[in-house]
N, C-alpha and C positions, 0 to 999 in steps of 0.2 A: 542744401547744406547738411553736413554729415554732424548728427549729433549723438553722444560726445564727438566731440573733435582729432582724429589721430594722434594727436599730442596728448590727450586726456587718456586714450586706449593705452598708448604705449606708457604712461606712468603707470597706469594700475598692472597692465602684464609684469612691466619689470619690476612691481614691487618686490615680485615672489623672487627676484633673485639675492641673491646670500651675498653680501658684502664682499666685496674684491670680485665676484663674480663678473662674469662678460655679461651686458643685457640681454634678456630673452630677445625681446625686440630689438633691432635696428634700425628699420626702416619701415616706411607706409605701404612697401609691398609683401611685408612681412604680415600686417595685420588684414590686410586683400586677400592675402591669399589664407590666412587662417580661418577670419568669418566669409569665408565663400565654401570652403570643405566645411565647415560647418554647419552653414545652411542648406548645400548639398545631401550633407546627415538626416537635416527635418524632412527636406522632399521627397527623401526616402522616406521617408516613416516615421524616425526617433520624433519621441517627443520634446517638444521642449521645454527649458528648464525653467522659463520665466514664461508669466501671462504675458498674454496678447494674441489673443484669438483675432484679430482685427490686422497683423502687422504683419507685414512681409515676412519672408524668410530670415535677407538679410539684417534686415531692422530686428529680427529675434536671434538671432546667432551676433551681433552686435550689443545688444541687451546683455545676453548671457555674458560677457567678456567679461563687460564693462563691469555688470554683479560679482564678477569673480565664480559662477558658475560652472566657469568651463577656465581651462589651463592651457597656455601653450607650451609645449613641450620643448628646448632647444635641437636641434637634429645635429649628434654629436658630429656627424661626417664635414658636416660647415664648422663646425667651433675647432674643429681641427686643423681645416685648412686655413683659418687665421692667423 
Protein backbone atom coordinates (compact mmCIF):
# COMPACT_ATOMS: atom_id res chain seq x y z
CA UNK A 1 0.00 0.00 0.00
CA UNK A 2 0.97 3.49 -1.14
CA UNK A 3 1.87 5.65 1.62
CA UNK A 4 0.69 8.81 1.86
CA UNK A 5 -2.35 7.75 0.27
CA UNK A 6 -3.30 9.66 -3.29
CA UNK A 7 -5.84 11.43 -1.53
CA UNK A 8 -3.25 12.66 1.08
CA UNK A 9 -0.81 13.57 -2.29
CA UNK A 10 -3.26 15.31 -4.09
CA UNK A 11 -4.37 17.67 -1.00
CA UNK A 12 -0.99 18.81 -0.33
CA UNK A 13 -0.20 19.48 -4.26
CA UNK A 14 -3.36 21.42 -4.58
CA UNK A 15 -2.88 23.36 -1.58
CA UNK A 16 -0.57 25.51 -3.68
CA UNK A 17 -3.43 26.49 -5.82
CA UNK A 18 -4.89 30.08 -5.25
CA UNK A 19 -8.60 30.16 -4.63
CA UNK A 20 -11.08 29.83 -7.47
CA UNK A 21 -8.29 28.26 -9.08
CA UNK A 22 -8.60 24.76 -11.22
CA UNK A 23 -6.74 22.04 -8.92
CA UNK A 24 -3.22 21.20 -9.82
CA UNK A 25 -4.11 17.72 -9.52
CA UNK A 26 -7.22 15.90 -10.75
CA UNK A 27 -6.59 12.64 -10.74
CA UNK A 28 -4.26 9.56 -9.46
CA UNK A 29 -2.77 9.51 -13.05
CA UNK A 30 -1.82 12.89 -12.45
CA UNK A 31 0.35 12.22 -9.41
CA UNK A 32 1.86 8.56 -11.36
CA UNK A 33 2.95 10.26 -13.84
CA UNK A 34 4.49 13.18 -11.86
CA UNK A 35 6.56 10.96 -9.13
CA UNK A 36 7.63 8.75 -11.93
CA UNK A 37 9.56 11.73 -14.13
CA UNK A 38 10.69 12.48 -10.93
CA UNK A 39 12.10 9.57 -9.94
CA UNK A 40 13.38 9.17 -13.39
CA UNK A 41 15.26 12.81 -12.51
CA UNK A 42 17.24 10.64 -9.36
CA UNK A 43 18.13 7.74 -11.73
CA UNK A 44 19.65 10.14 -13.59
CA UNK A 45 21.62 11.65 -11.18
CA UNK A 46 19.79 14.67 -9.30
CA UNK A 47 19.96 14.42 -6.09
CA UNK A 48 17.40 14.11 -3.80
CA UNK A 49 15.68 16.45 -1.85
CA UNK A 50 14.78 14.39 1.19
CA UNK A 51 16.87 11.39 3.17
CA UNK A 52 16.60 8.16 2.45
CA UNK A 53 19.47 6.47 1.30
CA UNK A 54 17.74 3.18 1.97
CA UNK A 55 14.40 3.88 -0.31
CA UNK A 56 13.56 3.49 -3.69
CA UNK A 57 13.33 6.01 -6.27
CA UNK A 58 9.84 6.19 -6.26
CA UNK A 59 9.37 6.07 -2.52
CA UNK A 60 11.84 9.41 -2.63
CA UNK A 61 10.31 11.28 -5.34
CA UNK A 62 6.96 10.48 -3.30
CA UNK A 63 8.59 11.80 -0.15
CA UNK A 64 9.69 14.82 -1.84
CA UNK A 65 5.74 15.74 -2.95
CA UNK A 66 4.48 14.90 -0.06
CA UNK A 67 7.26 17.48 1.92
CA UNK A 68 6.42 19.96 -0.62
CA UNK A 69 9.93 19.72 -1.80
CA UNK A 70 9.22 19.49 -5.22
CA UNK A 71 5.96 21.31 -7.21
CA UNK A 72 3.77 20.29 -9.80
CA UNK A 73 3.59 22.55 -12.32
CA UNK A 74 -0.22 22.79 -14.05
CA UNK A 75 0.58 22.31 -18.15
CA UNK A 76 -1.30 25.40 -19.38
CA UNK A 77 -2.17 23.43 -22.83
CA UNK A 78 -4.70 20.98 -20.57
CA UNK A 79 -6.15 23.83 -18.49
CA UNK A 80 -7.19 25.27 -21.66
CA UNK A 81 -8.67 22.60 -23.28
CA UNK A 82 -11.18 22.40 -20.17
Amino acid sequence: MLHPSYTDLMQVVNEQADEGEHPVIQSRYSIVMATSKRARQIIAGEKPLVDGNEKKYLSLAIDELYNKKIHIIADEDSQENN
